[in-house]
PQR file of N, CA, C, O and H, with PARSE charges and radii, in Angstrom:
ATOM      1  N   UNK A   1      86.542 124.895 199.914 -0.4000 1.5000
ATOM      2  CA  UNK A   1      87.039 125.903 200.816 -0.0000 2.0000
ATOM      3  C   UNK A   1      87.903 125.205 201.862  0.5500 1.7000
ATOM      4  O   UNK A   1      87.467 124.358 202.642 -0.5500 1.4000
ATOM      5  N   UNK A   2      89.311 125.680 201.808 -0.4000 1.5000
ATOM      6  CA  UNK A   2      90.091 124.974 203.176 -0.0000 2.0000
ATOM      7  C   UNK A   2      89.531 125.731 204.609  0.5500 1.7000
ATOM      8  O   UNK A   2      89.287 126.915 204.839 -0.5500 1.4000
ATOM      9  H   UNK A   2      89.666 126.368 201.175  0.4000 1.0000
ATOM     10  N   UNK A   3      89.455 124.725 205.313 -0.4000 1.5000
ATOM     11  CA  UNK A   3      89.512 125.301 206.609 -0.0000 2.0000
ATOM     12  C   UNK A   3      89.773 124.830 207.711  0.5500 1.7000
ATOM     13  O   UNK A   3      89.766 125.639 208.639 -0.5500 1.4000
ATOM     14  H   UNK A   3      89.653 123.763 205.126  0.4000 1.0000
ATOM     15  N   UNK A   4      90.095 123.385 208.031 -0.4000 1.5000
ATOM     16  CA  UNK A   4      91.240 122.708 208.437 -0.0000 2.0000
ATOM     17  C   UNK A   4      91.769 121.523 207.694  0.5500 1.7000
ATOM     18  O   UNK A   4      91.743 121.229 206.499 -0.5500 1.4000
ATOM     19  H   UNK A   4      90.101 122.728 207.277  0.4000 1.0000
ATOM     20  N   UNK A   5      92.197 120.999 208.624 -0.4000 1.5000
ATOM     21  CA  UNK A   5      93.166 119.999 207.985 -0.0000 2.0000
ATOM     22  C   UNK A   5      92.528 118.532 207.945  0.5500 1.7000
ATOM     23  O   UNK A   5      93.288 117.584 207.750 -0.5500 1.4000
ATOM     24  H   UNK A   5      92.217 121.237 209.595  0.4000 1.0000
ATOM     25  N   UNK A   6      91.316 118.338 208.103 -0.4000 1.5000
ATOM     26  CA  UNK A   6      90.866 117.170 208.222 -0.0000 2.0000
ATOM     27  C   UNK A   6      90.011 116.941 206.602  0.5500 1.7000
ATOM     28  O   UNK A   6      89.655 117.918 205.944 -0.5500 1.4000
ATOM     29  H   UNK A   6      90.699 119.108 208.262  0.4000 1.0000
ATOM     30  N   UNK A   7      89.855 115.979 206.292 -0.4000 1.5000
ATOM     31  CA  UNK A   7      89.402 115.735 205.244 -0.0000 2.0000
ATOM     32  C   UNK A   7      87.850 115.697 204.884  0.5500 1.7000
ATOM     33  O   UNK A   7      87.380 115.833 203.754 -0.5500 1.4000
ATOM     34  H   UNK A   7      90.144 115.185 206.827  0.4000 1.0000
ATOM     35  N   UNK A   8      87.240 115.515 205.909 -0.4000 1.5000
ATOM     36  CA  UNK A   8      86.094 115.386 206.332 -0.0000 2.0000
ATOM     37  C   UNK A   8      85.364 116.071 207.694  0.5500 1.7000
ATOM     38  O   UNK A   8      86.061 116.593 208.564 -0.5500 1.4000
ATOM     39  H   UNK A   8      87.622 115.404 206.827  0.4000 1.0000
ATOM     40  N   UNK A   9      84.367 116.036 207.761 -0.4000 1.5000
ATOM     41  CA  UNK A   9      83.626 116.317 209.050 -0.0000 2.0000
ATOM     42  C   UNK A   9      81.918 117.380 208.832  0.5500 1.7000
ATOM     43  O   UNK A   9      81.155 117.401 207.866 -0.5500 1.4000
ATOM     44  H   UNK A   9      83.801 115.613 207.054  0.4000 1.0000
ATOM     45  N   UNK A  10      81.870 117.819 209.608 -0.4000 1.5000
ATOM     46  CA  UNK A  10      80.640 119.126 209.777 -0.0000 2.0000
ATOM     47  C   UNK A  10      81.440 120.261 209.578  0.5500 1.7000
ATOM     48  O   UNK A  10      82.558 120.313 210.090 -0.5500 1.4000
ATOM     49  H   UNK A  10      82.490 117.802 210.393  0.4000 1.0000
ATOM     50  N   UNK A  11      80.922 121.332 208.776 -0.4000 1.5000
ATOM     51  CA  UNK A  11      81.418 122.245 208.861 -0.0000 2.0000
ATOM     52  C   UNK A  11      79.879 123.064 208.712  0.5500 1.7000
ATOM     53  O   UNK A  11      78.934 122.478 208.185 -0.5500 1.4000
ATOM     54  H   UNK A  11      80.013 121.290 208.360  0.4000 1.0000
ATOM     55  N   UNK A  12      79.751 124.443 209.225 -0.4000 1.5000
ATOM     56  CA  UNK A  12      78.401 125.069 208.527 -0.0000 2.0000
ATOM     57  C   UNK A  12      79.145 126.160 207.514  0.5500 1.7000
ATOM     58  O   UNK A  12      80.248 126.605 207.831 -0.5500 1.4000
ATOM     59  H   UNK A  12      80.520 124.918 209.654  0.4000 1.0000
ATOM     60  N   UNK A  13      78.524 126.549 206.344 -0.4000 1.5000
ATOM     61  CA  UNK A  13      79.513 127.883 205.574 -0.0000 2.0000
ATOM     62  C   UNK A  13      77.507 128.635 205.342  0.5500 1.7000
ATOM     63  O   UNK A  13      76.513 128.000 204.991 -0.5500 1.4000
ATOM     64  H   UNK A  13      77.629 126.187 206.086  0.4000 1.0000
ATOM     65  N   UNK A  14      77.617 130.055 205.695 -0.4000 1.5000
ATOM     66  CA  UNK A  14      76.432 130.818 205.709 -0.0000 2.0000
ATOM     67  C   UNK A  14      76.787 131.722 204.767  0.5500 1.7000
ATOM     68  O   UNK A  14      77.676 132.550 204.964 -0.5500 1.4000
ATOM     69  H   UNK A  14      78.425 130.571 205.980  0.4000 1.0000
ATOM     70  N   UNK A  15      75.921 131.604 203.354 -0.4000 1.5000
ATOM     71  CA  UNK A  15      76.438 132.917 202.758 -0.0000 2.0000
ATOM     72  C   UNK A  15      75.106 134.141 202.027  0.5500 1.7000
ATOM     73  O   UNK A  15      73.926 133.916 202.297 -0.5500 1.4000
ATOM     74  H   UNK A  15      75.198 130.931 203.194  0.4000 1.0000
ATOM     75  N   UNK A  16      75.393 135.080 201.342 -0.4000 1.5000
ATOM     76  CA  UNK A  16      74.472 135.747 200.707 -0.0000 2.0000
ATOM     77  C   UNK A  16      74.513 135.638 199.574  0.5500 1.7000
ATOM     78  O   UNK A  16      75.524 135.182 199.039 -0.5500 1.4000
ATOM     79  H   UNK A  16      76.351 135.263 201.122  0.4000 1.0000
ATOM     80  N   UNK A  17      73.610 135.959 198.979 -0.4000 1.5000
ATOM     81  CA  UNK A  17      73.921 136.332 197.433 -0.0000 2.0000
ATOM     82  C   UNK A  17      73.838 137.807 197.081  0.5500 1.7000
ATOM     83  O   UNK A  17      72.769 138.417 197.056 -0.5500 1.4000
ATOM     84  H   UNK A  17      72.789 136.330 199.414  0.4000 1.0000
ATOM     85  N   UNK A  18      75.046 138.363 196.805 -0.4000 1.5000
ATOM     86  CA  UNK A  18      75.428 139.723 196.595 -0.0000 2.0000
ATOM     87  C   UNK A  18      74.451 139.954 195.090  0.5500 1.7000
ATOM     88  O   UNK A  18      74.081 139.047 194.344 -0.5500 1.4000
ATOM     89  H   UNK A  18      75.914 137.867 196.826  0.4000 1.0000
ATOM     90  N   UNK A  19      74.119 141.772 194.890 -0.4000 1.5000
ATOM     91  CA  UNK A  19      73.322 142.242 193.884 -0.0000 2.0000
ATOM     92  C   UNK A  19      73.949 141.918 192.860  0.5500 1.7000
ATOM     93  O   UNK A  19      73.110 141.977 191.962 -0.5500 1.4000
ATOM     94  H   UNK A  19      74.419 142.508 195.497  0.4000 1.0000
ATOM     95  N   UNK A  20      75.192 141.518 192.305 -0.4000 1.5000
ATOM     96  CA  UNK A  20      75.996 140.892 191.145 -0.0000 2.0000
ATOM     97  C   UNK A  20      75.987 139.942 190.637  0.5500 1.7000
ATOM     98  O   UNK A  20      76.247 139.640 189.472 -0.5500 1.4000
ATOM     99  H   UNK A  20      75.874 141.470 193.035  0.4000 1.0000
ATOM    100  N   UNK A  21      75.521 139.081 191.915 -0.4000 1.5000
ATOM    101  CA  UNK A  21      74.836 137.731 191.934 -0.0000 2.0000
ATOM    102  C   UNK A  21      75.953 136.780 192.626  0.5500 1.7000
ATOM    103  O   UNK A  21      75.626 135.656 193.005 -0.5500 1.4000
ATOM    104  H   UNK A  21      75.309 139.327 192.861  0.4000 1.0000
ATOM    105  N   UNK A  22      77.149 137.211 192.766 -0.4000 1.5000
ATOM    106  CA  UNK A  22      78.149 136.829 193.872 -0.0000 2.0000
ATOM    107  C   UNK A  22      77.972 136.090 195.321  0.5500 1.7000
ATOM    108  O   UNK A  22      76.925 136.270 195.943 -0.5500 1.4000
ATOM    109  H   UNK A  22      77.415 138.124 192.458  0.4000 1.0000
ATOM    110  N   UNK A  23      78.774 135.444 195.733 -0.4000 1.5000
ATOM    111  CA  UNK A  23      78.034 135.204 196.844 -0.0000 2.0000
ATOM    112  C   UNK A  23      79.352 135.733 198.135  0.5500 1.7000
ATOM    113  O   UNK A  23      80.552 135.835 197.881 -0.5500 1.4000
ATOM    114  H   UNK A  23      79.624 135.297 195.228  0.4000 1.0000
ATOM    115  N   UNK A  24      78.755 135.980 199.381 -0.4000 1.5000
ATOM    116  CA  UNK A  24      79.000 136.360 200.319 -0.0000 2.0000
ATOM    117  C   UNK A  24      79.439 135.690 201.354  0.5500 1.7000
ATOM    118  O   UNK A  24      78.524 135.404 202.126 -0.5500 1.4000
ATOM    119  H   UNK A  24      77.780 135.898 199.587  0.4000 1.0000
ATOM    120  N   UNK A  25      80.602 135.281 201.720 -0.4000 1.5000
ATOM    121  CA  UNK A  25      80.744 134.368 202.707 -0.0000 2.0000
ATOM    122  C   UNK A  25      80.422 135.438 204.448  0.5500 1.7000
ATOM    123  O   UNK A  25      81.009 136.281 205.127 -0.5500 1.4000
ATOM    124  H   UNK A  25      81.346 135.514 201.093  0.4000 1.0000
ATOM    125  N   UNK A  26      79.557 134.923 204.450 -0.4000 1.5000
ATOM    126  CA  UNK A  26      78.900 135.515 206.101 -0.0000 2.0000
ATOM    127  C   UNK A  26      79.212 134.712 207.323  0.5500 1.7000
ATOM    128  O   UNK A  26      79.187 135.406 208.339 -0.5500 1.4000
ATOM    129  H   UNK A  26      79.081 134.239 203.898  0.4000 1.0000
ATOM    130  N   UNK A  27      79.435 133.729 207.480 -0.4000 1.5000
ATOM    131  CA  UNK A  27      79.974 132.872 208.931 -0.0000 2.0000
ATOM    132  C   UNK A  27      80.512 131.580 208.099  0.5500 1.7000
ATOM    133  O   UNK A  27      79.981 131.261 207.035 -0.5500 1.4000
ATOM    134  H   UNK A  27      79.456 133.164 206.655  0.4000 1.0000
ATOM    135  N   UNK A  28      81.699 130.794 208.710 -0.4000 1.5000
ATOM    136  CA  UNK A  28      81.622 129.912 208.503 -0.0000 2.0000
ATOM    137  C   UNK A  28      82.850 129.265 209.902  0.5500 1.7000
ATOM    138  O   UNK A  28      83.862 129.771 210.388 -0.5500 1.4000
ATOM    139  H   UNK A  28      82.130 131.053 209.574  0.4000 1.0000
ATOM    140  N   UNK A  29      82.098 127.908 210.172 -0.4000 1.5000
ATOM    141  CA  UNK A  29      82.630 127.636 211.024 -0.0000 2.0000
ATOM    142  C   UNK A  29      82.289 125.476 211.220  0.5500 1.7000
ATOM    143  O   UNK A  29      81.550 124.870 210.445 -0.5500 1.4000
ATOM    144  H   UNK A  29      81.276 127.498 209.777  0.4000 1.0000
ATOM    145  N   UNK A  30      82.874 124.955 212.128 -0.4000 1.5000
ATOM    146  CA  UNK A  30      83.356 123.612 212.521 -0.0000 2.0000
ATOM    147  C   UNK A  30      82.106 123.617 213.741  0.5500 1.7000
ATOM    148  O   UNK A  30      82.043 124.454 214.641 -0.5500 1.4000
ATOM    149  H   UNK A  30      83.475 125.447 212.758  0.4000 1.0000
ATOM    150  N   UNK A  31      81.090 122.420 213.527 -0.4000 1.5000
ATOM    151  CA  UNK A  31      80.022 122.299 213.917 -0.0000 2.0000
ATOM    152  C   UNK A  31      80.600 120.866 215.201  0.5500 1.7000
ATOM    153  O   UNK A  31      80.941 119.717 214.919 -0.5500 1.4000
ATOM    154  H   UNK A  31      81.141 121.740 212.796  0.4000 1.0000
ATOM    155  N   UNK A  32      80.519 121.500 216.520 -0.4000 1.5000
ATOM    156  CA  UNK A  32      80.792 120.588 217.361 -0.0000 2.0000
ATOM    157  C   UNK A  32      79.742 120.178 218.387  0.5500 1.7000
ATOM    158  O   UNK A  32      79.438 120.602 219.503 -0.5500 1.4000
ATOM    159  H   UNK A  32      80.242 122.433 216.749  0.4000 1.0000
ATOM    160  N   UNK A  33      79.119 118.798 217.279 -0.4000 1.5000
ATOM    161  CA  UNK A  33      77.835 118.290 218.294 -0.0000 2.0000
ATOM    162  C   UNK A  33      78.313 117.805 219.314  0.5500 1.7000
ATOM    163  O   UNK A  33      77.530 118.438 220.022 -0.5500 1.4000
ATOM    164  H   UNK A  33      79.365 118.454 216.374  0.4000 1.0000
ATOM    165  N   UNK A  34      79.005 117.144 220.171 -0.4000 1.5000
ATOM    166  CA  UNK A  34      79.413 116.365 221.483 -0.0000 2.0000
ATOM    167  C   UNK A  34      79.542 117.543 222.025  0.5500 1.7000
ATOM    168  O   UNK A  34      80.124 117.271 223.075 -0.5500 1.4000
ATOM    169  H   UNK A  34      79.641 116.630 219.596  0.4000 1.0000
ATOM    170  N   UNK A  35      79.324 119.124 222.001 -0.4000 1.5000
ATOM    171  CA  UNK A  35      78.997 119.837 223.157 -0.0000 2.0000
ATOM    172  C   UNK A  35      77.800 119.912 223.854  0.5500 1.7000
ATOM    173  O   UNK A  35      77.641 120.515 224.915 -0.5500 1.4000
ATOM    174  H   UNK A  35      78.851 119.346 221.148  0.4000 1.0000
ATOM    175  N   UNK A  36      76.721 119.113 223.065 -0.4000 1.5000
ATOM    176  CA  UNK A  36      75.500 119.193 223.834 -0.0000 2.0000
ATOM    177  C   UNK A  36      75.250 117.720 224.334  0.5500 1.7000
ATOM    178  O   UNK A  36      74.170 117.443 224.856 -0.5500 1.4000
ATOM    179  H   UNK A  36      76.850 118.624 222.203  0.4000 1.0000
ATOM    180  N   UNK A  37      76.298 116.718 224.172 -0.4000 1.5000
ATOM    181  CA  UNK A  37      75.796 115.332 224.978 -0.0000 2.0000
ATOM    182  C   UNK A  37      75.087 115.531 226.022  0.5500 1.7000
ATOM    183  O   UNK A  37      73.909 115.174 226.066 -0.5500 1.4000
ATOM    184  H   UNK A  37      77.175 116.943 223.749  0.4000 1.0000
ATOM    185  N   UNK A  38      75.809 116.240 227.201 -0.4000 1.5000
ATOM    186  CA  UNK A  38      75.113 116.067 228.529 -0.0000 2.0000
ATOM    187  C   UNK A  38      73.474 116.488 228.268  0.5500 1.7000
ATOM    188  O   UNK A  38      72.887 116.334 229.339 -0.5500 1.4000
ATOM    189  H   UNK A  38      76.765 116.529 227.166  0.4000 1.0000
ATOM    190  N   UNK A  39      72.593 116.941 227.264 -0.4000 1.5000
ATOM    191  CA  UNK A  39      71.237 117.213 227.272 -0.0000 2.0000
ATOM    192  C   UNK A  39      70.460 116.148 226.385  0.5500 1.7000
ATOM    193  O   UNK A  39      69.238 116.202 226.246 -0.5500 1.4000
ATOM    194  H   UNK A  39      73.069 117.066 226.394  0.4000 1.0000
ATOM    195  N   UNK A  40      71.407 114.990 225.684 -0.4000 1.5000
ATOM    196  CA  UNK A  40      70.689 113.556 225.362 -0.0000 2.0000
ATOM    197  C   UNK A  40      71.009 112.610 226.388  0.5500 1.7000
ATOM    198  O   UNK A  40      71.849 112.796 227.268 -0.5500 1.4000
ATOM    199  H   UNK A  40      72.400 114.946 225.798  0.4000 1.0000
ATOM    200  N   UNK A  41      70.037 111.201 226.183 -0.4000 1.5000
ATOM    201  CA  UNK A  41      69.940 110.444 227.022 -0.0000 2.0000
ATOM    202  C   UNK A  41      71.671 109.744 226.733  0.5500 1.7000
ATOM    203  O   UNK A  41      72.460 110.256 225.939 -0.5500 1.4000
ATOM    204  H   UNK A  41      69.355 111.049 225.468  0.4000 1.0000
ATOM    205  N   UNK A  42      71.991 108.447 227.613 -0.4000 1.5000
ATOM    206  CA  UNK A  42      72.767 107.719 227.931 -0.0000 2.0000
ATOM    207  C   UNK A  42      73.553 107.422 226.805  0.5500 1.7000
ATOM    208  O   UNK A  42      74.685 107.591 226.350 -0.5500 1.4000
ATOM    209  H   UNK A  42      71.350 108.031 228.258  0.4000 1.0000
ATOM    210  N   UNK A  43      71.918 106.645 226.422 -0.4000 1.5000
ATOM    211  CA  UNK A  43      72.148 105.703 224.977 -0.0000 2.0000
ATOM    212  C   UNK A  43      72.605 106.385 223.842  0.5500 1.7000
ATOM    213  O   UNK A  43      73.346 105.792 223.057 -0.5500 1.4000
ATOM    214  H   UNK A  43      70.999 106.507 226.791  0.4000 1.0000
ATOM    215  N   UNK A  44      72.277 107.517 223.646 -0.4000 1.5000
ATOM    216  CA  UNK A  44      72.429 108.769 222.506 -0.0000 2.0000
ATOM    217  C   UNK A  44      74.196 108.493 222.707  0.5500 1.7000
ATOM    218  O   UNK A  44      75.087 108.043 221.987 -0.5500 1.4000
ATOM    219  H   UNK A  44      71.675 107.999 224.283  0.4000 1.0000
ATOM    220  N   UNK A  45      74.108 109.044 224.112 -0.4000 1.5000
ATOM    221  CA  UNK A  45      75.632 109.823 224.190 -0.0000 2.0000
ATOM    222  C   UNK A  45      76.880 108.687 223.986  0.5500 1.7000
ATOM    223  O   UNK A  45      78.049 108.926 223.681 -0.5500 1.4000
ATOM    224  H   UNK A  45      73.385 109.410 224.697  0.4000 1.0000
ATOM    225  N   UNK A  46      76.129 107.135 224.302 -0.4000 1.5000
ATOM    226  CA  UNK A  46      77.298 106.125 223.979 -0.0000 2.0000
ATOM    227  C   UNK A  46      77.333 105.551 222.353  0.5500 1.7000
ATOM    228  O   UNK A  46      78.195 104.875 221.791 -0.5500 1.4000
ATOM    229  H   UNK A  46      75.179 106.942 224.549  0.4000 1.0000
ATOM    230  N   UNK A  47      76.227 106.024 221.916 -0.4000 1.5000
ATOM    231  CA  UNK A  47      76.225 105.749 220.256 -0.0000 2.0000
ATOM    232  C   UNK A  47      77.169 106.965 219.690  0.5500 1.7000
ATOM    233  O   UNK A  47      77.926 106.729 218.748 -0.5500 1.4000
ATOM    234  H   UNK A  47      75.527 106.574 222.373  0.4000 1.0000
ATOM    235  N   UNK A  48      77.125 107.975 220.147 -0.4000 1.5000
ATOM    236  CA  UNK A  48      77.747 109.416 219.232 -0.0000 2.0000
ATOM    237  C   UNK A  48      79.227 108.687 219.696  0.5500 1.7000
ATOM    238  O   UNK A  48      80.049 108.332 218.850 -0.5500 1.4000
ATOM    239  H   UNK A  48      76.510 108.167 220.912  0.4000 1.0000
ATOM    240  N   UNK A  49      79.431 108.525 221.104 -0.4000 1.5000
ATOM    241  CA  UNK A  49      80.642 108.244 221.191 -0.0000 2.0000
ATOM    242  C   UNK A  49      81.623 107.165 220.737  0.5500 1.7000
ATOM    243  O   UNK A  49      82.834 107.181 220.513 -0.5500 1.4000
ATOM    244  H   UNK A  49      78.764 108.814 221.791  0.4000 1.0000
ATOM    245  N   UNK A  50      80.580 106.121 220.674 -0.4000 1.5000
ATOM    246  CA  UNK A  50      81.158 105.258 219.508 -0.0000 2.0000
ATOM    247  C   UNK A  50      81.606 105.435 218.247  0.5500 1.7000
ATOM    248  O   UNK A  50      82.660 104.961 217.823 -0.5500 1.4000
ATOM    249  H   UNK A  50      79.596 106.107 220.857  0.4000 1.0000
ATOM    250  N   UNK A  51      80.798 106.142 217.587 -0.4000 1.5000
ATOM    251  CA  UNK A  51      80.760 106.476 216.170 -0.0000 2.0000
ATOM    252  C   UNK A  51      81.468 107.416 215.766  0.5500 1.7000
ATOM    253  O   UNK A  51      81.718 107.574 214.572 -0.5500 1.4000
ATOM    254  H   UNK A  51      79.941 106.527 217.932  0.4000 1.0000
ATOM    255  N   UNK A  52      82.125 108.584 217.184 -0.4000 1.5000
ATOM    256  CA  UNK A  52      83.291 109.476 216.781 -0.0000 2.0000
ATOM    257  C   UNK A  52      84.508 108.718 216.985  0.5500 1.7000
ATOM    258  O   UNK A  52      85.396 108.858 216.144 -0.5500 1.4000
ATOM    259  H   UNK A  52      81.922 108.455 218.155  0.4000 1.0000
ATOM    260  N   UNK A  53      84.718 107.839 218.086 -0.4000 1.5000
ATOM    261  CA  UNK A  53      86.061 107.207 218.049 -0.0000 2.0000
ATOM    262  C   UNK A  53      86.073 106.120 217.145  0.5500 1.7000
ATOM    263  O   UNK A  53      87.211 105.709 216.916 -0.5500 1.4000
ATOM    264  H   UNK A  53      83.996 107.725 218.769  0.4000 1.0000
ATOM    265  N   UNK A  54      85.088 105.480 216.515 -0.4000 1.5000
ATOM    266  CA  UNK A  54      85.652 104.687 214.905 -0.0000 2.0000
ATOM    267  C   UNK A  54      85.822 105.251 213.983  0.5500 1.7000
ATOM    268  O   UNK A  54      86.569 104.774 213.129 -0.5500 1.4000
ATOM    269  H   UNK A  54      84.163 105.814 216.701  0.4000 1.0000
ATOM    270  N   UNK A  55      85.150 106.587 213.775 -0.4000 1.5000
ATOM    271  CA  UNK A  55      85.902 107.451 212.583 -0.0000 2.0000
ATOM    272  C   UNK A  55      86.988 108.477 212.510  0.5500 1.7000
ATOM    273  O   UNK A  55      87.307 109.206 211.571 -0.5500 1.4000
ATOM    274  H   UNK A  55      84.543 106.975 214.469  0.4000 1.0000
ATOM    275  N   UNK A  56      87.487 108.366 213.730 -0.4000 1.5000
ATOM    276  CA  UNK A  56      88.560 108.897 214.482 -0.0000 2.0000
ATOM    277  C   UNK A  56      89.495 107.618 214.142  0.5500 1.7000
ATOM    278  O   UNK A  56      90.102 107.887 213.105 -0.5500 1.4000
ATOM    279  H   UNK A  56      87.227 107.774 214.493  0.4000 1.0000
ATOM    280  N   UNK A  57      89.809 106.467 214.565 -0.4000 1.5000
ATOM    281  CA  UNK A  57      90.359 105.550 214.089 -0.0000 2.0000
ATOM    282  C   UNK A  57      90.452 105.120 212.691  0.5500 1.7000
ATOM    283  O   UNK A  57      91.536 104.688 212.298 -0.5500 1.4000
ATOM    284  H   UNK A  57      89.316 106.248 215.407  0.4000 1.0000
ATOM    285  N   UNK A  58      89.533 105.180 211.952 -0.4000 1.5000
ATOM    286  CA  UNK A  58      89.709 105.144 210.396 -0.0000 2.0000
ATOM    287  C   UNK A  58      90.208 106.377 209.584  0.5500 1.7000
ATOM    288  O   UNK A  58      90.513 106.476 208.396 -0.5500 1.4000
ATOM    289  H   UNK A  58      88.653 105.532 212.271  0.4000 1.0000
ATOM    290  N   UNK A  59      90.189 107.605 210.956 -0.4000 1.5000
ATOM    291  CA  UNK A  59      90.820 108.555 210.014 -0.0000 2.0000
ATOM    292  C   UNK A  59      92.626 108.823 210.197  0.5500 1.7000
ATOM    293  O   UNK A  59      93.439 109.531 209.603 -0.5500 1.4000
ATOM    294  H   UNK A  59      89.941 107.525 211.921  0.4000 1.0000
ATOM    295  N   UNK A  60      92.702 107.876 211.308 -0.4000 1.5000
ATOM    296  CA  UNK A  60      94.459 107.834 211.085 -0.0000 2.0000
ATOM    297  C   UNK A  60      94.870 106.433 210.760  0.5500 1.7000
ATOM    298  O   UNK A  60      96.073 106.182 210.836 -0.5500 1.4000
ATOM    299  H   UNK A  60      92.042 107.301 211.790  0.4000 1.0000
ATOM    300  N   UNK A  61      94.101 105.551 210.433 -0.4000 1.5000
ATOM    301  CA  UNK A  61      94.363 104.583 209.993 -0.0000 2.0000
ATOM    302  C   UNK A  61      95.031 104.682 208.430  0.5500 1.7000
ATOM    303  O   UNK A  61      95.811 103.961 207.807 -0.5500 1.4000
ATOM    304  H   UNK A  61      93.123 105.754 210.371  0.4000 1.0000
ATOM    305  N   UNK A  62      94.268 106.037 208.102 -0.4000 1.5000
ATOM    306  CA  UNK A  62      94.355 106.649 206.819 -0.0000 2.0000
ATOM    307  C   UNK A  62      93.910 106.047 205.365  0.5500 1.7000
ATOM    308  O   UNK A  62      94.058 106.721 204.346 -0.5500 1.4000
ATOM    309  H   UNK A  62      93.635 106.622 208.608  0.4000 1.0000
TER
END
């Protein structure tokens, strides 16, 4: 399923399974954990932040 332009990442896709046996796309959306840093500790928030700006760098490194 396209839904941006990045090749990778979190995305959540929520669906049903219709009586046909089909399925239902019900929400789907781009899962942005660094909105809840400020409610982990220090250490949390300088590991996430590490680990988004090296795969941020390897992802235009290309």
């Amino acid at each position: 399923m396209d839904w941006n332009a990045l090749g990778h990442g979190i995305q959540r896709v929520d669906a049903c399974r219709a009586p046909d046996g089909g399925l239902l796309l019900v929400e789907l959306e781009d899962l942005n954990p660094y909105l809840s840093l400020d409610r982990v500790s220090e250490e949390v928030r300088e590991a996430f932040a590490g680990a988004l700006t090296g795969s941020l760098h390897r992802f235009l490194a290309g």
